[in-house]
C-alpha positions as CSV (number, residue, x, y, z in Angstrom):
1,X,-16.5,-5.5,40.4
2,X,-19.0,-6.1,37.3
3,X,-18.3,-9.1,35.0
4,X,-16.9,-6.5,32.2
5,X,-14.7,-5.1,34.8
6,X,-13.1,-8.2,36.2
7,X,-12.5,-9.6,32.2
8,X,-11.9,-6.9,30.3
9,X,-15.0,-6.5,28.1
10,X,-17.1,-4.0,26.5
11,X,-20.3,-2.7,28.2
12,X,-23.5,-3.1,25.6
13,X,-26.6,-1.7,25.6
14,X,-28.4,-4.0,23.2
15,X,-31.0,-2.4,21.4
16,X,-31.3,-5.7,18.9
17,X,-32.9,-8.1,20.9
18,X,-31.7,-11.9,21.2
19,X,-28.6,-10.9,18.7
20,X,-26.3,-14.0,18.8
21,X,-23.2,-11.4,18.2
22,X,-23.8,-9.8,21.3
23,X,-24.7,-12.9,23.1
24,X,-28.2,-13.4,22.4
25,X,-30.3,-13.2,25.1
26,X,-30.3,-13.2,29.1
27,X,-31.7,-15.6,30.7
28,X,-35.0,-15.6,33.5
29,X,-33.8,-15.8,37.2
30,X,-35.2,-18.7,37.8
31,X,-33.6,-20.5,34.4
32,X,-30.3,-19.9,35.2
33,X,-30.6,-21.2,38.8
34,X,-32.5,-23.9,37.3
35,X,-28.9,-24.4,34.8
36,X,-27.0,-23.7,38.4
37,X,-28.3,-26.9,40.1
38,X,-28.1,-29.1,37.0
39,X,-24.1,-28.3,36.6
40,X,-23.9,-29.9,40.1
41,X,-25.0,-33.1,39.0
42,X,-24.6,-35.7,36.4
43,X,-27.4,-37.1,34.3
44,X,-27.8,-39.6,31.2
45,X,-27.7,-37.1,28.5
46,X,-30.4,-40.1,26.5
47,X,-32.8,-39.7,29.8
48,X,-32.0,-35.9,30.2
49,X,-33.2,-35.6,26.3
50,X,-36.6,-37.7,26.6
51,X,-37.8,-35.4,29.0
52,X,-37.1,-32.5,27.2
53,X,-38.5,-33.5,24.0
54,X,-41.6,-34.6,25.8
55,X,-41.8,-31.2,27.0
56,X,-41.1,-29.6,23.8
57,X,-43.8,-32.2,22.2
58,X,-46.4,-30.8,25.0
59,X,-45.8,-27.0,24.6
60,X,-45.4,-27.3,20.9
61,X,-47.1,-30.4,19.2
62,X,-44.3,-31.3,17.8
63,X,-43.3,-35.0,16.9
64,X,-39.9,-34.7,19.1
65,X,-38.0,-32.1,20.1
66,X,-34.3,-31.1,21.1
67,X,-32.6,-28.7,23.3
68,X,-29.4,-27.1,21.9
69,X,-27.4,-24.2,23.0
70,X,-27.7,-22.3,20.5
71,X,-29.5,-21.3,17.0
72,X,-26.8,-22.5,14.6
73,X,-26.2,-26.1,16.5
74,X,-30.5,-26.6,16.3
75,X,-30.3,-26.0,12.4
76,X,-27.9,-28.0,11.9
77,X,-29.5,-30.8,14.3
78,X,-32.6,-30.2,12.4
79,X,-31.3,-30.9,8.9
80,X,-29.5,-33.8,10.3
81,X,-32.6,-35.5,11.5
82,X,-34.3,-34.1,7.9
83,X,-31.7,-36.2,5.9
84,X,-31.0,-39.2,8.3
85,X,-34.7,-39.6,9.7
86,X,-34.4,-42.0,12.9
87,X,-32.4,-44.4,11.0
88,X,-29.6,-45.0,13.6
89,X,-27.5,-46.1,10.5
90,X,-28.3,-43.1,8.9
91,X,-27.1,-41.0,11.9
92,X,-24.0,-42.4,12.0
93,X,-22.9,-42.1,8.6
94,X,-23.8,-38.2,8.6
95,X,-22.1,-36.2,6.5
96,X,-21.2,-38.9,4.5
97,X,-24.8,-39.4,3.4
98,X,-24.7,-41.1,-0.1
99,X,-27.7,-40.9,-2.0
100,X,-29.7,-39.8,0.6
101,X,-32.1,-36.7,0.6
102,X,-29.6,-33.9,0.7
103,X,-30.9,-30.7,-0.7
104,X,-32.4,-27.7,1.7
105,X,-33.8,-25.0,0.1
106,X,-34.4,-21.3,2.2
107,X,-35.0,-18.1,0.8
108,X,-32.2,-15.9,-0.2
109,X,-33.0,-13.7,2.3
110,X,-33.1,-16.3,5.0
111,X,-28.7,-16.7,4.5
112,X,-27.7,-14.7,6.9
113,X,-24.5,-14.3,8.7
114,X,-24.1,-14.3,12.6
115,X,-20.8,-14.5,13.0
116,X,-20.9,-17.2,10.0
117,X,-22.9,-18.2,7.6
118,X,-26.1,-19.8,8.1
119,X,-25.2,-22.3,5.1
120,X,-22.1,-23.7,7.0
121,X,-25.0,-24.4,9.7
122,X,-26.5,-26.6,6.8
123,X,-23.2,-28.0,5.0
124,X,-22.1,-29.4,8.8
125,X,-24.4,-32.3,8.4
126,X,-23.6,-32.9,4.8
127,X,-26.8,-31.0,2.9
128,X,-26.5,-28.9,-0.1
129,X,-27.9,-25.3,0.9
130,X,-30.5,-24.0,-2.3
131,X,-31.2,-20.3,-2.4
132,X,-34.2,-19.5,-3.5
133,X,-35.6,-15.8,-4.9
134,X,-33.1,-13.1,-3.8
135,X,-32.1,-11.1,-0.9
136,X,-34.7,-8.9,-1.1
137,X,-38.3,-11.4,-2.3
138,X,-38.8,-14.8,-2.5
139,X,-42.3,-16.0,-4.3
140,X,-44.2,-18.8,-3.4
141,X,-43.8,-20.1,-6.7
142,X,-40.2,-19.6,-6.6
143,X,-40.1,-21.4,-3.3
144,X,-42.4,-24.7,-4.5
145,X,-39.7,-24.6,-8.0
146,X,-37.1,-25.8,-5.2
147,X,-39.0,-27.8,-3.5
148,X,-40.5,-29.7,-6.4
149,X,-37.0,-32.3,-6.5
150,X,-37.5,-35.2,-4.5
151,X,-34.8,-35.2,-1.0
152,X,-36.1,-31.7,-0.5
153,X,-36.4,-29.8,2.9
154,X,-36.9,-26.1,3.8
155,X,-35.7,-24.2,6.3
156,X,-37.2,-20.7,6.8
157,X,-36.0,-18.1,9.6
158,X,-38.4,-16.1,12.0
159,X,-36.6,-12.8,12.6
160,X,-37.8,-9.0,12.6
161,X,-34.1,-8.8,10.3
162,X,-35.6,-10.2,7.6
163,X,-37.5,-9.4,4.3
């Protein structure tokens, strides 16, 4: 008996690639027995994370990086650490953030809905989402307006959905 069979669900073919609303993507063979050995033990999530972002900085040149399950919890990781920098006190008083740097600007285009709105992805943190352009072009010019404020990120989306 397949998985659909035994609960019930609908049999996809997906012909949209990693599509969070038909659960994204399918992992390699050897990931998921890799994720299969890991649920058998227990680990300090602090340790468990500096070896993943020292991966991530190696493949990627990144400062630091983060593992999350999925792309709505990294965006809203990622403005977090945007607004409350490694200031431990900072962290902790996210979404309650004061003063701080608050504003993240995306094209119009880039506010798109996968089952919810990528701007609740950006409000959980306590950041004001800025739409820049419209749906259908966003300038460069239009783009630097918005991010001429001080307290200022951007977040742009790499999909083959968007314009």
């Amino acid at each position: 008996m397949s998985i659909h069979e035994k609960y019930g669900l609908t049999k996809v073919i997906n012909a949209a690639g990693s599509f969070t609303p038909l659960g994204v993507s399918r992992s390699s063979p050897g990931a998921g027995q890799t994720a299969a050995e890991a649920l058998a033990e227990f680990f300090l999530i602090d340790e468990l994370q500096e070896v993943a972002s020292a991966a991530i900085q190696r493949w990627t040149g990144a400062e630091a990086g983060g593992v999350t399950h999925c792309v709505a919890a990294g965006i809203t990781l990622a403005v977090s650490a945007a607004m409350a920098g490694g200031e431990p006190d900072a962290v902790a008083a996210l979404p309650n953030t004061g003063a701080s740097a608050n504003r993240v600007v995306l094209p119009a285009g880039h506010a798109v809905d996968y089952g919810h709105s990528i701007l609740q992805d950006i409000r959980l943190p306590g950041a004001n989402p800025v739409l820049a352009g419209s749906e259908k072009h966003c300038s460069i010019e239009g783009l630097e307006r918005e991010l001429s404020q001080q307290g200022t990120a951007c977040l742009l989306l790499v999909s083959s959905r968007l314009v």
